[in-house]
C-alpha positions in Angstrom: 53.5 -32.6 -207.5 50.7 -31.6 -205.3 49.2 -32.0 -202.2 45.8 -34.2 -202.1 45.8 -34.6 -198.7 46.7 -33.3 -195.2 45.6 -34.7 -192.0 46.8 -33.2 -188.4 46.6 -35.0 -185.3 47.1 -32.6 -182.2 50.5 -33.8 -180.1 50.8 -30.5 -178.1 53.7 -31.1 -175.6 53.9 -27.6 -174.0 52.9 -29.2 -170.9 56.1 -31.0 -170.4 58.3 -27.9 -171.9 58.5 -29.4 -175.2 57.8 -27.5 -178.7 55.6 -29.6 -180.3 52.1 -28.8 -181.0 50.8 -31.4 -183.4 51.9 -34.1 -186.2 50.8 -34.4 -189.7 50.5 -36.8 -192.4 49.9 -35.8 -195.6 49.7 -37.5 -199.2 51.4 -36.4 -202.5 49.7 -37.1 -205.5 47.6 -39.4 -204.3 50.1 -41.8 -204.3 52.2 -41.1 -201.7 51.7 -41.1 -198.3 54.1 -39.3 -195.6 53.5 -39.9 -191.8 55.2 -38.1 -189.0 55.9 -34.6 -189.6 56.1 -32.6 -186.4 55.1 -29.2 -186.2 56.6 -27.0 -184.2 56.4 -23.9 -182.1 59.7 -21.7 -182.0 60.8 -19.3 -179.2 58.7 -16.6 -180.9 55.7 -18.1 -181.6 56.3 -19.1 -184.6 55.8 -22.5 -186.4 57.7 -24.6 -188.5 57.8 -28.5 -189.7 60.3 -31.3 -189.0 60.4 -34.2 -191.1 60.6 -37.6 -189.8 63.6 -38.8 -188.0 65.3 -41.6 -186.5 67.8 -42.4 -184.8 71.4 -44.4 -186.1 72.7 -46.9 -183.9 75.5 -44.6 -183.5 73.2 -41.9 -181.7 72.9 -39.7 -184.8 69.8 -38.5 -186.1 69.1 -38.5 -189.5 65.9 -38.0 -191.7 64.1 -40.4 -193.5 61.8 -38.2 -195.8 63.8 -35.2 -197.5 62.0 -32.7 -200.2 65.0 -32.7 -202.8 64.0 -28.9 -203.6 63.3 -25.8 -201.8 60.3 -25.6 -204.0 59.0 -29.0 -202.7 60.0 -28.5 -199.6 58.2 -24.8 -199.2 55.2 -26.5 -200.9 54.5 -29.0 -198.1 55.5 -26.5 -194.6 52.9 -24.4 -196.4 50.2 -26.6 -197.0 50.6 -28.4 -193.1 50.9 -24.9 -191.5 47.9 -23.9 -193.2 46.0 -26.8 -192.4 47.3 -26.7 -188.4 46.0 -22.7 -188.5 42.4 -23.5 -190.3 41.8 -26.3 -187.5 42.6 -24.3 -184.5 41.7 -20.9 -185.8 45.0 -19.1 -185.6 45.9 -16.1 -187.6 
């Protein structure tokens, strides 16, 4: 599987204390397309993805796009993280 596209979309919520600095949608093979993915800022400045989410009518969140492998999964935080730092120039 690879990556054909990545698009980010700048959702920086630092303003109102939260961690999210942009979304990204990105499409797999050219076939499939993934919307939503959050990426976020940790406590140290770091950045990480979140897939997306919704909510149960129970109250429980639960994700509705999983990468079934580590390898998958590593694949696509890569290639968005990447993407986020070429667009706004961080190291």
């Amino acid at each position: 599987m690879e990556i054909t596209e990545v698009n980010i979309y700048p959702f920086d919520t630092s303003g109102t204390g939260g961690r999210v600095r942009a979304v990204a949608d990105i499409v797999i093979d050219e076939v499939l397309l993934i919307k939503g993915i959050k990426i976020v800022e940790n406590k140290h400045g770091g950045l990480f993805i979140v897939f997306p989410q919704k909510k149960t009518s129970t109250g429980n969140i639960v994700d509705i796009v999983q990468p079934l492998t580590k390898e998958l999964n590593d694949k696509i935080r890569r290639a968005v993280i990447d993407k986020y730092k070429e667009i706004f120039k961080i190291e």
